[in-house]
N, CA, C and O atoms as CSV, one atom per row, in Angstrom:
chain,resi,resn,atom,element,x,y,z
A,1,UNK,N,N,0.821,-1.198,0.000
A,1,UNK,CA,C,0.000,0.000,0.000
A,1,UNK,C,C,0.863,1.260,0.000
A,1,UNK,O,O,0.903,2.151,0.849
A,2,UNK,N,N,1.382,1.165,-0.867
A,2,UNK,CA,C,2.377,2.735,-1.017
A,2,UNK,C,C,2.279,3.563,-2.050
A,2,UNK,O,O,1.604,3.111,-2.975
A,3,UNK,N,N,2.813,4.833,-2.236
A,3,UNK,CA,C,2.329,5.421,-3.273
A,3,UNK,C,C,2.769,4.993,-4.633
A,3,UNK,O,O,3.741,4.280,-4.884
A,4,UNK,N,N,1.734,5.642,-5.672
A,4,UNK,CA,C,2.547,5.168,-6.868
A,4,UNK,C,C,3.356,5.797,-7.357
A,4,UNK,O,O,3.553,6.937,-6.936
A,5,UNK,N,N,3.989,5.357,-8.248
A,5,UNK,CA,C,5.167,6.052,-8.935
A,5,UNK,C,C,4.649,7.810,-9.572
A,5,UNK,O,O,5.516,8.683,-9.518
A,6,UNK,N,N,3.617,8.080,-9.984
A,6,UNK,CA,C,2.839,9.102,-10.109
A,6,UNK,C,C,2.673,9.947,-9.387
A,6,UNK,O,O,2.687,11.112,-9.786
A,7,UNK,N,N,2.480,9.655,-8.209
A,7,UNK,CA,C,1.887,10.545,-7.197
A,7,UNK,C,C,3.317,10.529,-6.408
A,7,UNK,O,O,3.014,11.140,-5.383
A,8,UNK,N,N,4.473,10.244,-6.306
A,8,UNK,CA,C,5.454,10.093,-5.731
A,8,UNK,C,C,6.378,11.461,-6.914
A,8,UNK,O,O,6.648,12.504,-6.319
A,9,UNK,N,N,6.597,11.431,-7.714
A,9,UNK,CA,C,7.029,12.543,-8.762
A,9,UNK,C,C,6.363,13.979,-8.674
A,9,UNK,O,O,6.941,14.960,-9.143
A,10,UNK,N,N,5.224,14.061,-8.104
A,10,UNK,CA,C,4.685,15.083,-7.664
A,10,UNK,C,C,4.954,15.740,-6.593
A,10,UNK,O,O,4.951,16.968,-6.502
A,11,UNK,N,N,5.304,14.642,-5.372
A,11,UNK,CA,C,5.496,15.173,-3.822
A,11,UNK,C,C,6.449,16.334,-3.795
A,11,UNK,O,O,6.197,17.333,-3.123
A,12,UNK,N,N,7.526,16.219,-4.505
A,12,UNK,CA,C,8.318,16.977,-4.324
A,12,UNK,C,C,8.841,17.988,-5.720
A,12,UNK,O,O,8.278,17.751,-6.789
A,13,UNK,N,N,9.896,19.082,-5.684
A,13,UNK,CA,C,10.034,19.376,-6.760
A,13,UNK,C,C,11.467,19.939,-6.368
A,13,UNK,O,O,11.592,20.146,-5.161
A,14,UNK,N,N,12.594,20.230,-7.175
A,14,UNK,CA,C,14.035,20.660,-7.210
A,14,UNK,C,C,13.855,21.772,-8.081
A,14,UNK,O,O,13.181,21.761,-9.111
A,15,UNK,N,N,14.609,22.907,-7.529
A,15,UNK,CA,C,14.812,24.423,-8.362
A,15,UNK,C,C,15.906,24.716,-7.927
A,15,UNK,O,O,16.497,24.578,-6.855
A,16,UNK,N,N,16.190,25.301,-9.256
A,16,UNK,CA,C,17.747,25.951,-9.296
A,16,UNK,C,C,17.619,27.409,-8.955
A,16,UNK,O,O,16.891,28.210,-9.542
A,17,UNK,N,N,18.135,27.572,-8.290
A,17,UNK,CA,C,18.267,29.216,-7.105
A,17,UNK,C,C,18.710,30.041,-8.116
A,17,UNK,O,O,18.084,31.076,-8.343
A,18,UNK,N,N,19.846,29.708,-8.868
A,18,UNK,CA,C,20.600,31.024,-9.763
A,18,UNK,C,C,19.665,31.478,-10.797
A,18,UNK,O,O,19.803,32.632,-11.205
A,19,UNK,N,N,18.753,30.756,-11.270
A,19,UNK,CA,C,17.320,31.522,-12.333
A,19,UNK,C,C,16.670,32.670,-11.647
A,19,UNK,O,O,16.167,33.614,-12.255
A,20,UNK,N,N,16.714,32.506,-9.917
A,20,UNK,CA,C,15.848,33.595,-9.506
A,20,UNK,C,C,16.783,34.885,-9.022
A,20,UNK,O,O,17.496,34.766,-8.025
A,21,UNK,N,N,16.742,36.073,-9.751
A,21,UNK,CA,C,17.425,36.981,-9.689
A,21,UNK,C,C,16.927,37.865,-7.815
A,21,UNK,O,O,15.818,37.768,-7.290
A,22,UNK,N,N,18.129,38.621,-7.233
A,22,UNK,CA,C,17.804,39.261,-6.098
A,22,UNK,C,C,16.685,40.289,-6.216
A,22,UNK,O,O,16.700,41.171,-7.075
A,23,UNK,N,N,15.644,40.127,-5.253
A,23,UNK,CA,C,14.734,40.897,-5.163
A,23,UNK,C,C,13.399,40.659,-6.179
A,23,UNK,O,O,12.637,41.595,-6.423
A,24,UNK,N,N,13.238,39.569,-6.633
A,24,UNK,CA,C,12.014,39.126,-7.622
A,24,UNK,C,C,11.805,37.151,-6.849
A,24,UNK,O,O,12.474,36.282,-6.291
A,25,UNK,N,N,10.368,37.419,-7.372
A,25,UNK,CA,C,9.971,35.865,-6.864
A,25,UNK,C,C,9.631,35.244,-8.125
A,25,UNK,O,O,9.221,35.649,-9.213
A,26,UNK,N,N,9.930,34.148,-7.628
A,26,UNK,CA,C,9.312,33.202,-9.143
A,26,UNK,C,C,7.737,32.499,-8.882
A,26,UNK,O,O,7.184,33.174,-8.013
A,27,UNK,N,N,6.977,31.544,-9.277
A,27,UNK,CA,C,6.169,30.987,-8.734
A,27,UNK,C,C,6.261,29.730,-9.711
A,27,UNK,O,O,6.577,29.585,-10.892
A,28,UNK,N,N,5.809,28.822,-8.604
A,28,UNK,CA,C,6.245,27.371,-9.245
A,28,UNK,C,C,4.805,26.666,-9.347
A,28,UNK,O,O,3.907,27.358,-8.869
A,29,UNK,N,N,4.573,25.943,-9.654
A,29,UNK,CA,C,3.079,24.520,-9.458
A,29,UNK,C,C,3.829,23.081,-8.378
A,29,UNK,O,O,4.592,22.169,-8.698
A,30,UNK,N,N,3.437,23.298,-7.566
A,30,UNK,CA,C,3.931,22.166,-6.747
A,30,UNK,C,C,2.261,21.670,-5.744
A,30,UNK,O,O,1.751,22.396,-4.890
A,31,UNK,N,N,1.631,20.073,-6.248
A,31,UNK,CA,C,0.914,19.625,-5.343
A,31,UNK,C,C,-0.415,20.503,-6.200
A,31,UNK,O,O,-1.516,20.609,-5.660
A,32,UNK,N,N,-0.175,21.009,-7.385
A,32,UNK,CA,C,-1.267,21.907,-7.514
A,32,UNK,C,C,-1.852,23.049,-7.202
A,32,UNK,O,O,-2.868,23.696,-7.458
A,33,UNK,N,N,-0.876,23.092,-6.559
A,33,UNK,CA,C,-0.512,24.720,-5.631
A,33,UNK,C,C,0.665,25.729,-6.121
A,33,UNK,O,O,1.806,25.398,-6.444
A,34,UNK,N,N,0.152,26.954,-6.100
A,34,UNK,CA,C,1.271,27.990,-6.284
A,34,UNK,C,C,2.700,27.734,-5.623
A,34,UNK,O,O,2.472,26.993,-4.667
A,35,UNK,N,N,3.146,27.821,-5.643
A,35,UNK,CA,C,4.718,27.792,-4.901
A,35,UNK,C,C,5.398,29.523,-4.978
A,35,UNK,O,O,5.324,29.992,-6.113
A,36,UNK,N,N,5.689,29.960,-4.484
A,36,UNK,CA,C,6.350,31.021,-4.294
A,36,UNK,C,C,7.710,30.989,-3.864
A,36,UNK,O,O,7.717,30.763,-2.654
A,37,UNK,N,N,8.983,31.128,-4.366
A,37,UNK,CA,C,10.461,31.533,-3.836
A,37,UNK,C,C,10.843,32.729,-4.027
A,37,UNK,O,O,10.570,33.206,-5.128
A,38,UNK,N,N,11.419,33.395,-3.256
A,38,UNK,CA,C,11.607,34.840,-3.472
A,38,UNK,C,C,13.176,34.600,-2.936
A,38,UNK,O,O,13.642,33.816,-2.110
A,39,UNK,N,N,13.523,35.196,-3.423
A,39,UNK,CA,C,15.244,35.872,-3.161
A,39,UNK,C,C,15.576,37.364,-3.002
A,39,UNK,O,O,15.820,38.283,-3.784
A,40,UNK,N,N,15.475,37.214,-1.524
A,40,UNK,CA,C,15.486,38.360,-0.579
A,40,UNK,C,C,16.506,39.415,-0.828
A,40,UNK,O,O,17.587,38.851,-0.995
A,41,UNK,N,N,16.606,40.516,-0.910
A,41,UNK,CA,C,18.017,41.530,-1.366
A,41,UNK,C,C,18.227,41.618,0.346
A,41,UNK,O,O,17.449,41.376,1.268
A,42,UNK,N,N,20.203,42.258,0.305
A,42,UNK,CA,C,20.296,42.002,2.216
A,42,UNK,C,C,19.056,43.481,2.536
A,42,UNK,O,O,18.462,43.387,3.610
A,43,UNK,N,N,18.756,44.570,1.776
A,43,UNK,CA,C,17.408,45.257,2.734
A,43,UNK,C,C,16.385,44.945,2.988
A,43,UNK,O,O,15.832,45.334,4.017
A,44,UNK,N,N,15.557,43.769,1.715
A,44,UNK,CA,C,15.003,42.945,3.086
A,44,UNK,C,C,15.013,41.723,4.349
A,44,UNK,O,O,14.355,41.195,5.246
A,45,UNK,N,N,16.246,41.751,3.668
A,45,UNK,CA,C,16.338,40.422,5.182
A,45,UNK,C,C,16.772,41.569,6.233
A,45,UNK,O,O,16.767,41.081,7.363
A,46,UNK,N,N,17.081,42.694,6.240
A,46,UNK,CA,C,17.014,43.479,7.407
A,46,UNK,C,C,15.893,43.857,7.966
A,46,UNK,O,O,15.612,43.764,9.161
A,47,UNK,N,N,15.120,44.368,6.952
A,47,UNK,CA,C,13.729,45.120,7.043
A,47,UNK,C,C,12.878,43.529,7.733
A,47,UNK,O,O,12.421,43.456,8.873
A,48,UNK,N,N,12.857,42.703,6.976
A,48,UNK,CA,C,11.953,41.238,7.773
A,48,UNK,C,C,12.085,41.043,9.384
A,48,UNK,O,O,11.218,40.991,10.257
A,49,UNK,N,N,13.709,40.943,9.451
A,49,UNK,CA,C,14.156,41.040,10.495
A,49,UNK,C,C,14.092,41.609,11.908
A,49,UNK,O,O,14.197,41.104,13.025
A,50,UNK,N,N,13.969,42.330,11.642
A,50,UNK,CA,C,14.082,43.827,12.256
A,50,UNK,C,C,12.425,44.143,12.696
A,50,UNK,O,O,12.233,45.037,13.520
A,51,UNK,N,N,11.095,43.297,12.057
A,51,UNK,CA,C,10.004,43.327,12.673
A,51,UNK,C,C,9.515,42.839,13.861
A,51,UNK,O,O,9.620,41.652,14.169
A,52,UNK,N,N,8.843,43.898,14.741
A,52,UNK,CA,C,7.946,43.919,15.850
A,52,UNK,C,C,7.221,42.657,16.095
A,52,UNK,O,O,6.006,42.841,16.008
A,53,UNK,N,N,7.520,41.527,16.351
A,53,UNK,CA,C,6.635,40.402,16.251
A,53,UNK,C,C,5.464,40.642,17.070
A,53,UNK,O,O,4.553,39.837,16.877
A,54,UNK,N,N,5.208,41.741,18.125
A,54,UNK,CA,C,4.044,41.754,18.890
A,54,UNK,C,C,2.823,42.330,17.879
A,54,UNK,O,O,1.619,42.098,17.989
A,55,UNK,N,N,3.252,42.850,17.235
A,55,UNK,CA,C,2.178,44.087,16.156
A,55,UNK,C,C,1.784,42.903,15.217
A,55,UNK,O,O,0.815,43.265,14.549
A,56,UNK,N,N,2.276,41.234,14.812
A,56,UNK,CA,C,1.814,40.580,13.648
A,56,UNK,C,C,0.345,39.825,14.406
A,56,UNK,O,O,0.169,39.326,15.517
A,57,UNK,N,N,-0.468,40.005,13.332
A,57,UNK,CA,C,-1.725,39.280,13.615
A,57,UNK,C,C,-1.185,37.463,13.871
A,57,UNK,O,O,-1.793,36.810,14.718
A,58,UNK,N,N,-0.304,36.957,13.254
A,58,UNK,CA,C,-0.100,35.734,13.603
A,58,UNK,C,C,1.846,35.505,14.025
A,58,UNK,O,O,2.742,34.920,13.416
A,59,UNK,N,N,1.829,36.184,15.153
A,59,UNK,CA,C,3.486,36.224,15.776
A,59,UNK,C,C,4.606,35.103,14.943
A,59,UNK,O,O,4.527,33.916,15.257
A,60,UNK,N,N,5.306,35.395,14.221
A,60,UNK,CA,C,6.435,34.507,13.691
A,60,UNK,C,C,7.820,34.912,13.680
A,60,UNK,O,O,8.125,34.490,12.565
A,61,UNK,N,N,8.484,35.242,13.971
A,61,UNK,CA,C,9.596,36.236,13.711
A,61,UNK,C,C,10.287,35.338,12.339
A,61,UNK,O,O,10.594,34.164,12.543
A,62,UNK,N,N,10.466,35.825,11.227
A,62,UNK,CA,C,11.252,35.876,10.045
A,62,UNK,C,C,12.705,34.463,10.094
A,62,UNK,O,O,12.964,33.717,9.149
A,63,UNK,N,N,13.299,34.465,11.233
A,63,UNK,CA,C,14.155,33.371,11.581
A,63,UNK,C,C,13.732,32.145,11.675
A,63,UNK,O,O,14.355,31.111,11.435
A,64,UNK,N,N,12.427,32.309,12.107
A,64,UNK,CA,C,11.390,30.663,12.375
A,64,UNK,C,C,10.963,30.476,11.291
A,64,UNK,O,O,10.383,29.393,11.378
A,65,UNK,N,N,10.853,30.911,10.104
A,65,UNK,CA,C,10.175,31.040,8.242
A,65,UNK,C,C,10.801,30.335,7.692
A,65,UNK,O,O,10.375,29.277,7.230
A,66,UNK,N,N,12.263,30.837,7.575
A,66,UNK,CA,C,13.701,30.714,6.644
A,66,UNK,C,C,14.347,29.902,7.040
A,66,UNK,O,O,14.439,29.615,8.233
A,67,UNK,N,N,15.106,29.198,5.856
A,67,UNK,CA,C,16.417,27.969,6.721
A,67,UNK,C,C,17.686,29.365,6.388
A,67,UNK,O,O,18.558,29.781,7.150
A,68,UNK,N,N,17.440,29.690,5.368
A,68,UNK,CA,C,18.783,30.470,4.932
A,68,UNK,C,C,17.560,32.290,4.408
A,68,UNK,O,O,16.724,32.402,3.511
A,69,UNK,N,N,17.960,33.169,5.280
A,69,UNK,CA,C,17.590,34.470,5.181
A,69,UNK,C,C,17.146,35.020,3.651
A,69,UNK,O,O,16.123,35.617,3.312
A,70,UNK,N,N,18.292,34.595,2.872
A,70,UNK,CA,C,18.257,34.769,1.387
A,70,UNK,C,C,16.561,34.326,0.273
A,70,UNK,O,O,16.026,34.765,-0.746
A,71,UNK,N,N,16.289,33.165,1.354
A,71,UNK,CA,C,15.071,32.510,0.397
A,71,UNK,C,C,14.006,32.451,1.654
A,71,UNK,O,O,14.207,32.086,2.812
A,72,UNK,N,N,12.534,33.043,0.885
A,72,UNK,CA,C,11.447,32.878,1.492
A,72,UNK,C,C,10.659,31.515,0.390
A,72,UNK,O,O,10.482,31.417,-0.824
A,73,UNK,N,N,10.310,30.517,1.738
A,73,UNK,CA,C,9.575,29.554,0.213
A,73,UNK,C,C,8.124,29.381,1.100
A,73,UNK,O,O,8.029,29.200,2.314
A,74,UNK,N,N,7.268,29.472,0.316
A,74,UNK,CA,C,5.617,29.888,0.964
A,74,UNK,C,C,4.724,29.138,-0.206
A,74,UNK,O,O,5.034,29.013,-1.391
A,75,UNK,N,N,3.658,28.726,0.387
A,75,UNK,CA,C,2.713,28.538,-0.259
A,75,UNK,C,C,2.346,29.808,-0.904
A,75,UNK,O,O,2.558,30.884,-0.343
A,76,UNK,N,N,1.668,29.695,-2.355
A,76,UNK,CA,C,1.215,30.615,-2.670
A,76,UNK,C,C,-0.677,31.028,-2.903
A,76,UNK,O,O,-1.412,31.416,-3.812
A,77,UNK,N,N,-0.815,30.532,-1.033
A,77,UNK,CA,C,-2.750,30.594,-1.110
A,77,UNK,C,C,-2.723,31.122,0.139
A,77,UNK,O,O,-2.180,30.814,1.200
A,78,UNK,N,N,-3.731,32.348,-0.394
A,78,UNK,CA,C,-4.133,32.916,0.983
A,78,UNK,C,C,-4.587,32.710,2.051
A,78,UNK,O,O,-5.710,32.630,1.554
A,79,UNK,N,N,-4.761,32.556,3.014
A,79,UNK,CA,C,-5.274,31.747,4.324
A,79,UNK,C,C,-6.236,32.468,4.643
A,79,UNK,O,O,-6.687,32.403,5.786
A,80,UNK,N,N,-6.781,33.341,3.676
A,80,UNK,CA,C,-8.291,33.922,4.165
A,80,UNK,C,C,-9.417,32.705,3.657
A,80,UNK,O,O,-10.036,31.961,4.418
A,81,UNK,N,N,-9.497,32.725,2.151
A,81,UNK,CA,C,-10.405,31.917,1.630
A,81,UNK,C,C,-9.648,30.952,0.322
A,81,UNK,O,O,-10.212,30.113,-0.379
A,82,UNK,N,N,-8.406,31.325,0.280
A,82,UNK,CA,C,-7.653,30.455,-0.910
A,82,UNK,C,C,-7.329,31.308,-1.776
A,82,UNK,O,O,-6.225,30.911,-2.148
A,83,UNK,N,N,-7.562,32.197,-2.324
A,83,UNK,CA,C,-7.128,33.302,-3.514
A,83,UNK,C,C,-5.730,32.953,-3.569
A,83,UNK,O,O,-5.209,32.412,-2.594
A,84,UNK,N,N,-4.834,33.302,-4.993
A,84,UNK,CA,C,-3.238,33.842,-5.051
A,84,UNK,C,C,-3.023,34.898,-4.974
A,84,UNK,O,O,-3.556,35.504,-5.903
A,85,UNK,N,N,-2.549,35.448,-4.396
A,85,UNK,CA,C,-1.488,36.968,-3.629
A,85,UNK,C,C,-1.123,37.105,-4.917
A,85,UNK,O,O,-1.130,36.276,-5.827
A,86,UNK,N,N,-0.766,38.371,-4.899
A,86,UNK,CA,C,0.215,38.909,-5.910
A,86,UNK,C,C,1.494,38.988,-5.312
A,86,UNK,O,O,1.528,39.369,-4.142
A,87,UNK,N,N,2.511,38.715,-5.861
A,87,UNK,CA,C,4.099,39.113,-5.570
A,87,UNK,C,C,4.306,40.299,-5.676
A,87,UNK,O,O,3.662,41.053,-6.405
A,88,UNK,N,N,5.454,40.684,-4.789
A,88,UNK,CA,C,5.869,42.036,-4.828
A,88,UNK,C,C,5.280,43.178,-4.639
A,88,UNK,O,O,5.824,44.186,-5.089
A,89,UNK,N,N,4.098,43.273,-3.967
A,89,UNK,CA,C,2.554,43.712,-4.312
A,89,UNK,C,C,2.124,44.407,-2.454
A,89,UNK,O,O,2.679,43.954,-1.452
A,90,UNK,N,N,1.436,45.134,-2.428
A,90,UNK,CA,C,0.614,45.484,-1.347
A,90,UNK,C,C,1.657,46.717,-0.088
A,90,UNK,O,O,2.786,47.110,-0.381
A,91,UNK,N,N,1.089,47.026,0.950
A,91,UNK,CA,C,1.390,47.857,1.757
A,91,UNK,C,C,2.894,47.622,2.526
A,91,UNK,O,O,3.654,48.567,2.738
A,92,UNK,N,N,3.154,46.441,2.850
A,92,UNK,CA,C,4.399,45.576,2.892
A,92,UNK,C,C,5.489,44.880,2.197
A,92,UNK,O,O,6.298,44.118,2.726
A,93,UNK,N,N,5.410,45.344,0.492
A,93,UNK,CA,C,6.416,45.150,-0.199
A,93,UNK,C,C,6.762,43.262,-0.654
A,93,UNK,O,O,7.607,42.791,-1.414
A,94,UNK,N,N,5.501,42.453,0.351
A,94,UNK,CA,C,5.375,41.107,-0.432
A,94,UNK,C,C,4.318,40.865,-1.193
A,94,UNK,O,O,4.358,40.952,-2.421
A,95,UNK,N,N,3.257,40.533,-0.507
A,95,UNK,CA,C,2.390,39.647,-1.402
A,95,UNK,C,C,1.055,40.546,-0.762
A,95,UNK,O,O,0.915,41.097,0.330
A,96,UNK,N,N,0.007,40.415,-2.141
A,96,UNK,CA,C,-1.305,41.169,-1.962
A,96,UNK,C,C,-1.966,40.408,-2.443
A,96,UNK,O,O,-1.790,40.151,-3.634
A,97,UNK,N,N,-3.222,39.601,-1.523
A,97,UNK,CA,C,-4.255,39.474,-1.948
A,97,UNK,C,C,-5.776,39.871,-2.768
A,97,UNK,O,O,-6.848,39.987,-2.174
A,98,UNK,N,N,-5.595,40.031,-4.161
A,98,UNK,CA,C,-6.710,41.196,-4.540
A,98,UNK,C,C,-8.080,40.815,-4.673
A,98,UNK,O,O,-8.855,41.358,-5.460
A,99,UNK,N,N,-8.575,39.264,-3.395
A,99,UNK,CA,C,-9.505,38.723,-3.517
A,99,UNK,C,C,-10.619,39.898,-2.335
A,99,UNK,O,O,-11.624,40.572,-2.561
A,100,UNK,N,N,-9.705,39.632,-0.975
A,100,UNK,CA,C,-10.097,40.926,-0.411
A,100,UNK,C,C,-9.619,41.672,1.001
A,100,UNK,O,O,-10.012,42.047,2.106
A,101,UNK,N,N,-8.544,41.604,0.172
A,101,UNK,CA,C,-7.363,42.643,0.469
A,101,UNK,C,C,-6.549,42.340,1.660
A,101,UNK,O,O,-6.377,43.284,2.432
A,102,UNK,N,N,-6.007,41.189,1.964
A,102,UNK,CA,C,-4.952,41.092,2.999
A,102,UNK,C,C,-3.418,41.140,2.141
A,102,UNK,O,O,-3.043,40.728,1.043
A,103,UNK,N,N,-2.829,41.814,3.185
A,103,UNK,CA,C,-1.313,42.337,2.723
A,103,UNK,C,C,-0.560,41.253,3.651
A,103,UNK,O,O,-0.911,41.026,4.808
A,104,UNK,N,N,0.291,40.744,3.142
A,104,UNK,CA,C,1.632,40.488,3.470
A,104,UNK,C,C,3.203,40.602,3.593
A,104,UNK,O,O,3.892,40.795,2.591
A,105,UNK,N,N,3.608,40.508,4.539
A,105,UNK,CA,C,5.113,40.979,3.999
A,105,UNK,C,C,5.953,40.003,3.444
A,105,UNK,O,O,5.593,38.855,3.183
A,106,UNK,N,N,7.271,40.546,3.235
A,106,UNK,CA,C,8.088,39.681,2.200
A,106,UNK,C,C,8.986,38.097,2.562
A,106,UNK,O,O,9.900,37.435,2.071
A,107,UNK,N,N,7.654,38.019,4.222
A,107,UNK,CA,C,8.537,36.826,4.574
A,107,UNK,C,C,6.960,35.994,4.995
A,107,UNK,O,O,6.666,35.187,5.877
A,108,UNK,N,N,6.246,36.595,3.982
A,108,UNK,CA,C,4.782,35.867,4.072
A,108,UNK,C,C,3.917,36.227,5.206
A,108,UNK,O,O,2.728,35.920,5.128
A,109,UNK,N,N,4.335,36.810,6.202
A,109,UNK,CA,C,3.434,37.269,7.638
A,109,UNK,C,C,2.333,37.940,6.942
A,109,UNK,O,O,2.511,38.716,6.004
A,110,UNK,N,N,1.093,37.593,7.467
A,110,UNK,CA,C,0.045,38.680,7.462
A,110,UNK,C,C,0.320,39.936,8.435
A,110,UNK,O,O,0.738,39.795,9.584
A,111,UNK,N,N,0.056,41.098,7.879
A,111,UNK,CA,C,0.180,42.084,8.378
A,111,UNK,C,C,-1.060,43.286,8.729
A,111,UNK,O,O,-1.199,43.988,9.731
A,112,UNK,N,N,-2.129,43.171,7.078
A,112,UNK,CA,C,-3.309,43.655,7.450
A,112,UNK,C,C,-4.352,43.290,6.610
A,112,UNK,O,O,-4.029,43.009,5.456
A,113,UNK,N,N,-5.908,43.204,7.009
A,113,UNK,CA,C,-6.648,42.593,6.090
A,113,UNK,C,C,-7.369,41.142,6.612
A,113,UNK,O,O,-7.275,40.910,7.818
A,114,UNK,N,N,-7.904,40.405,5.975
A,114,UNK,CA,C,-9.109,39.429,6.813
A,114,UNK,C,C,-8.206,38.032,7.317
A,114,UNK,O,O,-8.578,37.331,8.257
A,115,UNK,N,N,-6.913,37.757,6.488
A,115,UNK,CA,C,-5.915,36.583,6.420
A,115,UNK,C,C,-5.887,36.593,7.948
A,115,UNK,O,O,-5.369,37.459,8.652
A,116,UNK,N,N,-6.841,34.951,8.542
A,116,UNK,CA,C,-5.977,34.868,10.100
A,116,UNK,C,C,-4.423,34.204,9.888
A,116,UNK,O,O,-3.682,34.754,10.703
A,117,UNK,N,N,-3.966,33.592,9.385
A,117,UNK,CA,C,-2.908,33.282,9.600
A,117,UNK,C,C,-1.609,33.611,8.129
A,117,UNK,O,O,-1.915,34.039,7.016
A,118,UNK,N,N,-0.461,33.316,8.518
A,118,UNK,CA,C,1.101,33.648,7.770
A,118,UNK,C,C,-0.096,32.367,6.873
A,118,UNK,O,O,-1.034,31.619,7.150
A,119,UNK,N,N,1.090,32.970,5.199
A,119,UNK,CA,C,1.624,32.181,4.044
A,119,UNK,C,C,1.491,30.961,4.666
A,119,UNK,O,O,0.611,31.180,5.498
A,120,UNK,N,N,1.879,29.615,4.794
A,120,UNK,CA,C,2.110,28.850,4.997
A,120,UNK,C,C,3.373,27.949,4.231
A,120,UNK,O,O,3.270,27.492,3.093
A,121,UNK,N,N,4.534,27.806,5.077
A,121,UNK,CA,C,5.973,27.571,4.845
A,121,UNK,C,C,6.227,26.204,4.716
A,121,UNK,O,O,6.308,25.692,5.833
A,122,UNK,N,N,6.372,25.474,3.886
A,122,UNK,CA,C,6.634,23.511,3.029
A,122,UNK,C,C,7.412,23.295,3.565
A,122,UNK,O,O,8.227,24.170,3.859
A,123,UNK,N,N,7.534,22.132,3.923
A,123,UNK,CA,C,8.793,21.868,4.093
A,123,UNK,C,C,9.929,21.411,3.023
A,123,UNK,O,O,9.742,20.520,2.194
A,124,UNK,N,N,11.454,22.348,3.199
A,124,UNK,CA,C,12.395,22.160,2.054
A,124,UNK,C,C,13.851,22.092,2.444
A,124,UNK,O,O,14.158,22.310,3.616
A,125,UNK,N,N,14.695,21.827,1.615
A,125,UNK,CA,C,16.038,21.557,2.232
A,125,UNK,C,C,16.755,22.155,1.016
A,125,UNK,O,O,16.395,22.147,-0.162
A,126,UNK,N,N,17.808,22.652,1.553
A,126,UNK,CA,C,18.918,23.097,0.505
A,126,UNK,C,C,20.034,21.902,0.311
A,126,UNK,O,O,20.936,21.768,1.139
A,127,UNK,N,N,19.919,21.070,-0.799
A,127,UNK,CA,C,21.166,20.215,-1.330
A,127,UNK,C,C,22.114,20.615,-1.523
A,127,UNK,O,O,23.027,19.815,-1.319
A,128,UNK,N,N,22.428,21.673,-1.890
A,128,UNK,CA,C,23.576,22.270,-2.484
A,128,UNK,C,C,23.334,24.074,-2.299
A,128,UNK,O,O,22.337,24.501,-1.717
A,129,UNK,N,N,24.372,24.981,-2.871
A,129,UNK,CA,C,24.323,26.362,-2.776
A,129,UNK,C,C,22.853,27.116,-4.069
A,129,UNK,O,O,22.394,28.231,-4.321
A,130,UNK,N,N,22.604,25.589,-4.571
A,130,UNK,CA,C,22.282,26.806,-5.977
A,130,UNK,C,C,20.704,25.851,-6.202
A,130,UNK,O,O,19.852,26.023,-7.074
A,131,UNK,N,N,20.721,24.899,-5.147
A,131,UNK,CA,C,19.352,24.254,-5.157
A,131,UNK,C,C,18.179,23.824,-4.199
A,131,UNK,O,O,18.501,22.941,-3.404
A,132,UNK,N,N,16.921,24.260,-4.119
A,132,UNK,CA,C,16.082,23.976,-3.254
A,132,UNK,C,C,15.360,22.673,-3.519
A,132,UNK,O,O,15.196,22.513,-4.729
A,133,UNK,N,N,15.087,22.119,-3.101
A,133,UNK,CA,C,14.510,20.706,-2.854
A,133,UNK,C,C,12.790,20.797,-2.054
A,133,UNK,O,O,12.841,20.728,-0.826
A,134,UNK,N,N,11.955,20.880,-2.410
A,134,UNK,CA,C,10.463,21.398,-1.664
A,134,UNK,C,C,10.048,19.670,-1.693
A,134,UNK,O,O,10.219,18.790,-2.536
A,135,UNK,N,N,9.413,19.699,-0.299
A,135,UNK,CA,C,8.427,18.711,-0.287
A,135,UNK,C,C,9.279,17.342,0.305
A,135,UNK,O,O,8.697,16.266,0.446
């Protein structure tokens, strides 16, 4: 009773880091789902950083998100009702929901708007310097 070879090729997916230039996100299909990787410039891994975790509607600090500061990897569905965010988009410089209107920042936190909870973060591993491994 194990999976099949089909549904086993899906679980996971490998991306090469050097396609995604600093400061732009890509979006992937993983599980049927958006995938989002972003490659953080060092002002925002300061700016992420550097946030008030008492002021977030769902407390995370940016260190508990990330294995490596450089890459945010997030689901790409809103945790209000399912919509896709826009990248790069909204009051916080990440992701905007234009279903109805929660903002996020660039390390997926909800910040304002109906979203009770963060992006939601896959689990992934870095193999190497130049590759992510999701799922």
């Amino acid at each position: 009773m194990s999976a099949s070879a089909d549904v086993l090729a899906l679980s996971k997916i490998e991306i090469k880091l050097s396609d995604i230039p600093q400061g732009k996100n890509m979006t992937f299909k993983w599980r049927g789902k958006p995938l989002f990787v972003r490659h953080h410039t060092e002002k925002e891994i300061a700016t992420e950083a550097d946030v008030n975790i008492a002021e977030l509607h769902d407390p995370q600090h940016d260190k508990d998100r990330v294995i490596n500061p450089s890459w945010v990897i997030v689901l790409g569905v809103c945790t209000h009702l399912g919509c896709v965010p826009i990248a790069n988009a909204g009051e916080y410089g990440g992701y905007y929901c234009p279903c109805h209107g929660s903002h996020y920042d660039a390390s997926g936190r909800i910040r304002k708007g109906p979203a009770p909870l963060n992006l939601e973060v896959p689990y992934y591993e870095f193999p190497d310097d130049d590759t992510v491994v999701v799922g």
